[in-house]
Steps between C-alpha positions, in 0.01 A plus 500: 500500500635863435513688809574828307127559397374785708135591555329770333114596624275594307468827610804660655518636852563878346198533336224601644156410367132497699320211580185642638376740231106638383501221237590216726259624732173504258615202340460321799189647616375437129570152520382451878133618399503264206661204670351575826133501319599170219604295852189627687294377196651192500494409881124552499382390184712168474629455860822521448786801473848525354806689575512802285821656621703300245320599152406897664897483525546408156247706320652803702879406367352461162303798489789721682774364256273494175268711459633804733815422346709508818773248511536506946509178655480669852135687414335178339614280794 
């Protein structure tokens, strides 16, 4: 193994970029109504719920990186 390989992140330590920003924030409430209501639906109508933190998570990466055309990993995590 080559011990020379150092570790880059990501996103270096100098650069300063926001996590919590207006978009992040009404994304998420966005998708809470929406997910909130779909699970509610589905607990009383068939009995049964799912998570919905997983696929809210992804639709908000996709949404943040794709269609707002912002490229940070912090914001959509």
């Amino acid at each position: 193994m080559q011990e020379n390989n150092q570790f880059k992140p990501y996103i270096a330590a100098s650069k300063i970029t926001p996590e919590f920003t207006v978009t992040s924030i009404i994304m998420g409430i966005i998708l809470a109504v929406v997910f909130g209501a779909a699970n509610a639906y589905l607990g009383l109508r068939v009995g049964m719920t799912v998570s919905a933190s997983i696929p809210a998570a992804v639709i908000a990466m996709g949404v943040i990186r794709v269609i707002m055309r912002k490229n940070s990993i912090l914001e959509s995590k």
